[in-house]
C-alpha positions in Angstrom: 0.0 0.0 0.0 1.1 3.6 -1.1 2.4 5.9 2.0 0.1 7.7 3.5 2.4 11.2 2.5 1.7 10.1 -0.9 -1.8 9.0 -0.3 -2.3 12.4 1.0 -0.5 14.5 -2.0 -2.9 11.9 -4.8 -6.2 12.9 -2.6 -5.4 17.0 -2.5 -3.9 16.9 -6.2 -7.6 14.8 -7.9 -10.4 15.5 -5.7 -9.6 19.1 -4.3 -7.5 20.7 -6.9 -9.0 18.5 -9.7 -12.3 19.4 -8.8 -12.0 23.3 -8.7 -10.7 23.9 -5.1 -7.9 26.8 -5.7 -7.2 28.3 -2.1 -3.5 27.4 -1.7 -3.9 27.6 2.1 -6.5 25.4 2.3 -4.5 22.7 -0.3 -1.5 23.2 2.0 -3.3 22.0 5.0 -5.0 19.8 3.8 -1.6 18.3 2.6 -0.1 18.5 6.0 -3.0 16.9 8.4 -2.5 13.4 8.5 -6.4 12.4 7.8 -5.9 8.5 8.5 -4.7 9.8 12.7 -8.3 10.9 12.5 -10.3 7.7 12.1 -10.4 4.0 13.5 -7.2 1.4 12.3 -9.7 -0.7 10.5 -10.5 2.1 8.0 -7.0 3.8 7.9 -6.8 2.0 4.3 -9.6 4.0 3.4 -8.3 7.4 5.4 -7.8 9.5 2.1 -10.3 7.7 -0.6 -13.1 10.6 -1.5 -15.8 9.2 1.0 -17.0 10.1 4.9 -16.0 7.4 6.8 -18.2 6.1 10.1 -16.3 7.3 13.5 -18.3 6.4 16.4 -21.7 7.8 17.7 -23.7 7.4 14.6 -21.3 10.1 13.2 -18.9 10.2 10.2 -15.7 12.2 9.1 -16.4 14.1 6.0 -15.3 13.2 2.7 -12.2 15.4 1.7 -13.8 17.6 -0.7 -16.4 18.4 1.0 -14.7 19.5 4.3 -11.9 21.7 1.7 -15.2 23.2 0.0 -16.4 24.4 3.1 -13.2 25.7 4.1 -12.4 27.4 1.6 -15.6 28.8 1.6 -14.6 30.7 4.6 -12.4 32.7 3.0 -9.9 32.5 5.9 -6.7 34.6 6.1 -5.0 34.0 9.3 -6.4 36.3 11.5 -10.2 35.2 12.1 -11.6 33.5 15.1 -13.7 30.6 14.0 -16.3 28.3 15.7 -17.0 25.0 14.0 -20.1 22.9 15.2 -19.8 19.3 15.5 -16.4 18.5 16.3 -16.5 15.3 15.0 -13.5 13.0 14.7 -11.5 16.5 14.6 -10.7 16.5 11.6 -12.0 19.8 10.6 -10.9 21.4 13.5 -7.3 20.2 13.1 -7.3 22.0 9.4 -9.6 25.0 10.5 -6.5 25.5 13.0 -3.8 25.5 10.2 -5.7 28.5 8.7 -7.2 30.9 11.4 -5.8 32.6 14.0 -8.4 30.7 16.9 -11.0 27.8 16.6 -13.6 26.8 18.8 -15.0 24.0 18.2 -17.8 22.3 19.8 -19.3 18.7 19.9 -22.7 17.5 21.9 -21.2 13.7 22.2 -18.8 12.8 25.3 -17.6 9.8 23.1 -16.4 12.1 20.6 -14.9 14.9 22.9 -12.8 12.5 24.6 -11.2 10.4 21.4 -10.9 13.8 19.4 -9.4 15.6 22.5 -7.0 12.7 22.4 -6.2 12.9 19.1 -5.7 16.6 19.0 -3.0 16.1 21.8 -1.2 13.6 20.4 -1.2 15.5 16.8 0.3 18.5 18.9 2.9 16.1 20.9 3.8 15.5 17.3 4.4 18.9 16.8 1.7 19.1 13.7 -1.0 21.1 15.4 -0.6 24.2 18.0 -3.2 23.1 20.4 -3.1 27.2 21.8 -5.0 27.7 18.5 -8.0 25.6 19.1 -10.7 24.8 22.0 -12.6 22.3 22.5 -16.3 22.4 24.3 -19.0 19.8 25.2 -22.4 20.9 24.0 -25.3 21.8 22.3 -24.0 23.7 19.1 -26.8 24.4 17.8 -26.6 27.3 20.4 -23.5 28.3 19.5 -20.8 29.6 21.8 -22.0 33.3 22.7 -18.8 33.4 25.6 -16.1 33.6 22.4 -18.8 35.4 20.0 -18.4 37.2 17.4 -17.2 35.0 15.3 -15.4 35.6 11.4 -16.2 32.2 10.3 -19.1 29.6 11.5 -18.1 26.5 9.8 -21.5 23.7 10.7 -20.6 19.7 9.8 -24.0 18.4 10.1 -27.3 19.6 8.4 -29.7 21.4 10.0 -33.5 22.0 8.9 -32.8 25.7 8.9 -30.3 28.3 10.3 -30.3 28.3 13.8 -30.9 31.7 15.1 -28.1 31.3 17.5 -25.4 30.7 14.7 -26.4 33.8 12.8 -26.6 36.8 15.7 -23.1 35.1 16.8 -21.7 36.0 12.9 -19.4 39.1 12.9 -19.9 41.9 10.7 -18.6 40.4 7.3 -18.2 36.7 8.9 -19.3 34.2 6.8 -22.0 30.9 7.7 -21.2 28.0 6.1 -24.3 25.4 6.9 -25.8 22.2 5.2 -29.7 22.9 5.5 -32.6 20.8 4.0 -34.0 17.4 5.1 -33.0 14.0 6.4 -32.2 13.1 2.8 -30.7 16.2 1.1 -29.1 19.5 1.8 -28.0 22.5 0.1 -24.5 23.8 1.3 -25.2 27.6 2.3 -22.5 30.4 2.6 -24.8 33.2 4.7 -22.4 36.7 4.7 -22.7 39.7 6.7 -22.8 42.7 5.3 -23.7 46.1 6.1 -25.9 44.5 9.2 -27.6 41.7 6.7 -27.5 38.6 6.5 -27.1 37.3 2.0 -27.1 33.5 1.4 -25.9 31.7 -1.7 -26.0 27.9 -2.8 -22.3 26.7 -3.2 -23.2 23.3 -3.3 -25.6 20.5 -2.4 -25.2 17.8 -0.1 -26.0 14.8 2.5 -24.5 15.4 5.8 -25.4 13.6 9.5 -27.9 15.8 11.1 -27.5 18.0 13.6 -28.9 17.1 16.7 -29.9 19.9 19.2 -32.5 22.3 20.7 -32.5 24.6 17.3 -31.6 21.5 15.0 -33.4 17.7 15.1 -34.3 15.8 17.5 -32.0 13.4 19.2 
């Protein structure tokens, strides 16, 4: 089997930057966070094929594209403060930390917290993540996290049936939302922008994500 490195460089050169992804810090991060730490040894041949993969809890880690699309979609430069809900594996939060200057990220499942948390430590041990960068919180994110707010970037990795209120008054002036919203079966990926005080909203792309489970998403 190839080495992961070059597992890696095959996924970020034919399904991001073959399939119209063009931020170079997104490719670069993407390149440098070792996806297969990220999900369990009997899928780690699978780590970097173009597919979410099952992680525990009913939950999955995204397929590459779709968590560079929503990165990207972010528009990050370095110096934003970002919340991502539904920490996941963490994954995302791994390669939202590459790219903005803090991340909170927050996950509603104690199984989750702990084997991401323990992830995340050793990635930093490793000296390939700055842990400084990047909190992690137990709870209901479809309430956001009003103690860090506002936030320049909302990244959301599960779909909701619409915006949570929360999410939006927690978006900074010129922030951008980035949100899978529809039903059980299919989503369209929003990118909701603040500008001037409004909120605008554009389709970037549709989708099928997990849903998201809280108070102002569905039902446990």
């Amino acid at each position: 089997m190839k080495a992961y490195n070059q597992q890696r460089a095959e996924m970020v050169s034919r399904q991001l930057r073959g399939r119209g992804i063009r931020d170079q810090r997104v490719l670069q991060a993407m390149l440098e966070v070792p996806r297969h730490e990220f999900v369990a040894p009997e899928f780690r041949h699978q780590a970097y094929d173009d597919r979410p993969l099952p992680i525990g809890a009913g939950q999955t880690i995204s397929q590459p594209y779709m968590v560079a699309i929503m990165t990207e979609s972010l528009g990050l430069r370095g110096h934003e403060k970002v919340l991502e809900i539904g920490t996941g594996s963490g994954y995302q939060a791994a390669v939202l930390a590459r790219l903005a200057a803090r991340v909170y990220t927050i996950e509603r499942e104690r199984e989750l917290v702990d084997t991401a948390r323990g992830i995340l430590g050793r990635l930093a041990e490793a000296g390939l993540l700055e842990l400084s960068r990047l909190e992690l919180i137990e709870g209901d994110g479809t309430e956001g996290y009003a103690a860090a707010a506002p936030y320049d970037g909302i990244l959301v990795a599960a779909a909701a049936p619409s915006v949570p209120r929360a999410l939006e008054e927690q978006l900074a002036e010129g922030g951008r939302l980035v949100i899978p919203v529809g039903n059980l079966d299919y989503q369209q990926l929003r990118l909701i922008r603040r500008v001037s005080g409004q909120l605008a909203a554009s389709v970037v792309n549709e989708c099928r994500f997990v849903p998201l489970v809280g108070r102002h998403g569905w039902p446990a």
